[in-house]
TIVO-2410 file (N, C-alpha, C; in nm, 3 decimals):
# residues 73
REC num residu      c1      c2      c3 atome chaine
REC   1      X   2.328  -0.538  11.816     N      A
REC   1      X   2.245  -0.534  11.935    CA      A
REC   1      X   2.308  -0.627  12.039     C      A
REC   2      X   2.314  -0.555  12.188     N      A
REC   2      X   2.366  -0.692  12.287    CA      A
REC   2      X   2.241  -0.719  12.326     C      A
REC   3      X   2.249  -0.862  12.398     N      A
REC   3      X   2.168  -0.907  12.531    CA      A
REC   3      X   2.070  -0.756  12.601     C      A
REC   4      X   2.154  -0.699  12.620     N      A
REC   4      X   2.107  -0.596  12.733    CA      A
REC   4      X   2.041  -0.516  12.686     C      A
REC   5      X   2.035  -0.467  12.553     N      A
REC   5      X   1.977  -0.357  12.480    CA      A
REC   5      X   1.818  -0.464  12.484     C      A
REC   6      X   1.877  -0.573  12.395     N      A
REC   6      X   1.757  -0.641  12.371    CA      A
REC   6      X   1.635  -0.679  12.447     C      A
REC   7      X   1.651  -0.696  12.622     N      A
REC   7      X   1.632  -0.706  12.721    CA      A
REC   7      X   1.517  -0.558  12.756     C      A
REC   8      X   1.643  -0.460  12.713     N      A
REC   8      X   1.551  -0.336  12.775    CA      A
REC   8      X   1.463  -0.296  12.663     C      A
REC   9      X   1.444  -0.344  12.521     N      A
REC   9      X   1.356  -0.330  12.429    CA      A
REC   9      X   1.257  -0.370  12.466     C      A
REC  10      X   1.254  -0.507  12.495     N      A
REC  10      X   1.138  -0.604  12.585    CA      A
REC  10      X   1.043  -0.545  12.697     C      A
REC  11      X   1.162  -0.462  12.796     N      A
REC  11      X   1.155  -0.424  12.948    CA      A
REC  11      X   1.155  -0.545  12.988     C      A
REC  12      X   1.230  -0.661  13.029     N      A
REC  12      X   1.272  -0.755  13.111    CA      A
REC  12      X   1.445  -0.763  13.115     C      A
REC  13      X   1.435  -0.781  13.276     N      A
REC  13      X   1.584  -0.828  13.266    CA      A
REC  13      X   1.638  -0.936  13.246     C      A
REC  14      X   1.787  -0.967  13.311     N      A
REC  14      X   1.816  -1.097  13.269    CA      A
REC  14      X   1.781  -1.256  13.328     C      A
REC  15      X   1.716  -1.214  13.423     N      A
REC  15      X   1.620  -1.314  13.508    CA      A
REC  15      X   1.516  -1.377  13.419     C      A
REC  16      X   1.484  -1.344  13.290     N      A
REC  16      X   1.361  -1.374  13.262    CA      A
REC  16      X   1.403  -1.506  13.186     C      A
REC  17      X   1.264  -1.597  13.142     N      A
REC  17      X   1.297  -1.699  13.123    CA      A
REC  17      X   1.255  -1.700  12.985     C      A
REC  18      X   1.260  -1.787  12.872     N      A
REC  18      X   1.217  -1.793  12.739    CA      A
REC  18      X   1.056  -1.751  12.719     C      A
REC  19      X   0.965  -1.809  12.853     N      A
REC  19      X   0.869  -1.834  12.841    CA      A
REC  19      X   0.843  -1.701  12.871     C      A
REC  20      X   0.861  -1.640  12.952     N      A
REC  20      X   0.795  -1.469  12.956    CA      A
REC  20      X   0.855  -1.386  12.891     C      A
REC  21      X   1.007  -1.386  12.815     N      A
REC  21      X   1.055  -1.330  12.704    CA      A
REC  21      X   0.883  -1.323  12.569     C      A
REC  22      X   0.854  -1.444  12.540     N      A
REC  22      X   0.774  -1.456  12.477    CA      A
REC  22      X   0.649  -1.413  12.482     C      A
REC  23      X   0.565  -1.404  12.658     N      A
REC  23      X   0.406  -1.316  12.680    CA      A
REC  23      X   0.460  -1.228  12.632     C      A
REC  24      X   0.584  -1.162  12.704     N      A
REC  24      X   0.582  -1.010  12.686    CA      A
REC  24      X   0.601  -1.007  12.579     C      A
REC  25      X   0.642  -1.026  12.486     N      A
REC  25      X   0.674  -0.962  12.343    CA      A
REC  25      X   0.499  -0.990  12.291     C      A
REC  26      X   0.482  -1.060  12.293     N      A
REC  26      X   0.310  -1.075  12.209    CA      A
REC  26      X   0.238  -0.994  12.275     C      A
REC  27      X   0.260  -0.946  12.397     N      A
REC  27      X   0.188  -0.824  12.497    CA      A
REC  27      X   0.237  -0.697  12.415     C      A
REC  28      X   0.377  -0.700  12.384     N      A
REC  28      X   0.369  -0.539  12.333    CA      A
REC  28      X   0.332  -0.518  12.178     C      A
REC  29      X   0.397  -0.621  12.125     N      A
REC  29      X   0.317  -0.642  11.992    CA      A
REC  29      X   0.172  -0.603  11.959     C      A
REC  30      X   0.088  -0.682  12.070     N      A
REC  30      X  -0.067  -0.628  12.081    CA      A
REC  30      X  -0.041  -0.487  12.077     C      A
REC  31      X   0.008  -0.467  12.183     N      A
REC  31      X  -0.015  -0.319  12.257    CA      A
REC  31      X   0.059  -0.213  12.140     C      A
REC  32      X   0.126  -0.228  12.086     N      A
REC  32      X   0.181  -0.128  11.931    CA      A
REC  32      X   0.170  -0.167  11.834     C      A
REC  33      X   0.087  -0.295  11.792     N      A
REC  33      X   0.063  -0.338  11.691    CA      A
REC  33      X  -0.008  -0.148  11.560     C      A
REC  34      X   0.044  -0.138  11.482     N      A
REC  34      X   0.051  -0.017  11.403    CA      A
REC  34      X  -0.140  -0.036  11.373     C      A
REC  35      X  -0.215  -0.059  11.351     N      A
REC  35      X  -0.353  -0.044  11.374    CA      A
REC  35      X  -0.373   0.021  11.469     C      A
REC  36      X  -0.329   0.017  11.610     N      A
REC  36      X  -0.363   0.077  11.721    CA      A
REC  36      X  -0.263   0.170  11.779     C      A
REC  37      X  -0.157   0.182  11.697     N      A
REC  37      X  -0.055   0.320  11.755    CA      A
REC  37      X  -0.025   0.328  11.615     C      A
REC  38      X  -0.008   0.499  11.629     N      A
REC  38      X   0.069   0.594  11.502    CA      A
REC  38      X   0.172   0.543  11.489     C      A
REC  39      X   0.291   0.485  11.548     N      A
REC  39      X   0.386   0.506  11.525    CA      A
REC  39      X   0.463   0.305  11.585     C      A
REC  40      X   0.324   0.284  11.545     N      A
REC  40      X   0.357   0.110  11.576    CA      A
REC  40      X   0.419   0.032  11.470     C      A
REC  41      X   0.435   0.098  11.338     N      A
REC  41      X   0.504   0.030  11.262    CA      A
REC  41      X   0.695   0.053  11.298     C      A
REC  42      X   0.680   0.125  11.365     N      A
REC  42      X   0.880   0.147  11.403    CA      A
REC  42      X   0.872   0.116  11.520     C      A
REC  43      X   0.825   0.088  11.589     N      A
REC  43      X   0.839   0.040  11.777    CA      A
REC  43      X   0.859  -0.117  11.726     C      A
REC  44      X   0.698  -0.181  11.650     N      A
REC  44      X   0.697  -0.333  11.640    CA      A
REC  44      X   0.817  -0.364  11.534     C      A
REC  45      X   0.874  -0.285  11.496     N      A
REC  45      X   0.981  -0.363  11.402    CA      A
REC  45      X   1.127  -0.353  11.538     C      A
REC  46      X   1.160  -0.279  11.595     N      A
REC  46      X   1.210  -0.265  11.719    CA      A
REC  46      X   1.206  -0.384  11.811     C      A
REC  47      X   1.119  -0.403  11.829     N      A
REC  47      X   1.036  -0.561  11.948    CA      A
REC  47      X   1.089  -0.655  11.885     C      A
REC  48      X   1.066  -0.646  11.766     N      A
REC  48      X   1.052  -0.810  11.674    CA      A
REC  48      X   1.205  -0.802  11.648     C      A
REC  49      X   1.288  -0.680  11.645     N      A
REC  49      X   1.437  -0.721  11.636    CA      A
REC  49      X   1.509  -0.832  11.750     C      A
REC  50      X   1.486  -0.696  11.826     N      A
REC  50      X   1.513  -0.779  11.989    CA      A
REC  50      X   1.444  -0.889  12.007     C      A
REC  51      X   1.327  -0.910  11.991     N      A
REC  51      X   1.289  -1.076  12.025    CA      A
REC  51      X   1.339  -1.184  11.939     C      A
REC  52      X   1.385  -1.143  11.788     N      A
REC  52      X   1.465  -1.237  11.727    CA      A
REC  52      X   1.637  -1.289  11.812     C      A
REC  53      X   1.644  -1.144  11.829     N      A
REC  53      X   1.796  -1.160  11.864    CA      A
REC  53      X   1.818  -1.263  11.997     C      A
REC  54      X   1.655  -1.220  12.080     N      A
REC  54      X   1.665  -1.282  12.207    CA      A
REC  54      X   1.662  -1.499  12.164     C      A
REC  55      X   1.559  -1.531  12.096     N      A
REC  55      X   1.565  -1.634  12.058    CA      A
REC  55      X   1.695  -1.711  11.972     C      A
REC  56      X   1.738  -1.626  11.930     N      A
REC  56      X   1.914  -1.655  11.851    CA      A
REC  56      X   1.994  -1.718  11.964     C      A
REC  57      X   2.025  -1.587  12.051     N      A
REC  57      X   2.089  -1.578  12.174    CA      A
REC  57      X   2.022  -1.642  12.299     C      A
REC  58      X   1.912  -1.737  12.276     N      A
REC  58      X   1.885  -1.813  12.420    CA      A
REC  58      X   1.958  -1.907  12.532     C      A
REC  59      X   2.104  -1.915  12.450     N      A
REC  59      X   2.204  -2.003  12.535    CA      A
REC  59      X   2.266  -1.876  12.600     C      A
REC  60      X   2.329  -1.780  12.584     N      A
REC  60      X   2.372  -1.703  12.650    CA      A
REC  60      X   2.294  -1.658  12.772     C      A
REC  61      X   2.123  -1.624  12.750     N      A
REC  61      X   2.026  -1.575  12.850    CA      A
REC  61      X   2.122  -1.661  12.932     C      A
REC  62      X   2.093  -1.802  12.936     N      A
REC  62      X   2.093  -1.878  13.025    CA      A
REC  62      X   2.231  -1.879  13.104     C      A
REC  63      X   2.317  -1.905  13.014     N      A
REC  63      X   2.501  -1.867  13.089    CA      A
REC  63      X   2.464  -1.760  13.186     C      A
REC  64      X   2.378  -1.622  13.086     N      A
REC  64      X   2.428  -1.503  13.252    CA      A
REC  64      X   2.333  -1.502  13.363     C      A
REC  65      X   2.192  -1.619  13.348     N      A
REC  65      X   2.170  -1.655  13.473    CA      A
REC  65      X   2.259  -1.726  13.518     C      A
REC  66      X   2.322  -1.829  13.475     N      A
REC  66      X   2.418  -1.930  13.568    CA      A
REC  66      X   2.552  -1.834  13.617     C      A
REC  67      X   2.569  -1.742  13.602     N      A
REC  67      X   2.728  -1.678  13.614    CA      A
REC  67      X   2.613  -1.560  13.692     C      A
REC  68      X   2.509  -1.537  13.734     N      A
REC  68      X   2.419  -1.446  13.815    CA      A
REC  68      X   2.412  -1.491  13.948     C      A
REC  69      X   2.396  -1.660  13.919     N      A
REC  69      X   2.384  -1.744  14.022    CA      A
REC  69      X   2.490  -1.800  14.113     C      A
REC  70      X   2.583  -1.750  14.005     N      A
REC  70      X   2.728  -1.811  14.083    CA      A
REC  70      X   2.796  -1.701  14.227     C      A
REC  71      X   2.736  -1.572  14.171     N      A
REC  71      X   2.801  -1.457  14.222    CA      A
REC  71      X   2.718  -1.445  14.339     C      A
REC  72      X   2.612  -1.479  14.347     N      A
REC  72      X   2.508  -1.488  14.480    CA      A
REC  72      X   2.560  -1.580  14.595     C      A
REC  73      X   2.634  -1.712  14.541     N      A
REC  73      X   2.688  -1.795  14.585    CA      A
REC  73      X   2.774  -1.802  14.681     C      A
***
């Protein structure tokens, strides 16, 4: 999985910060938690990949804001 996949699993881009990486994932979690969708046991295992990967990879988030920020520059 890259950054970017993981990102669009979420639906946030690379702007986002740890802290809304995190609503949103407990937002979709709620929201497909498999009690309340047919097919929430393969979406929430999906989410919970990407949000692992995203927390692994939280130094990088941050590099491609700083190399986001540079190019604005």
């Amino acid at each position: 999985m890259t950054l970017a996949e993981a990102l669009k699993i979420i639906k946030l881009d690379s702007t986002a910060t740890l802290e809304i990486i995190k609503k949103t994932y407990r937002e979709m979690i709620f929201k497909y938690h498999p009690d309340r969708n047919e097919h929430g046991e393969q979406i929430t295992k999906l989410i919970n990949g990407a949000y692992e990967f995203l927390k692994e990879n939280a130094d990088k988030i941050k590099e491609v804001k700083f190399e986001d920020d540079k190019e604005i520059s």
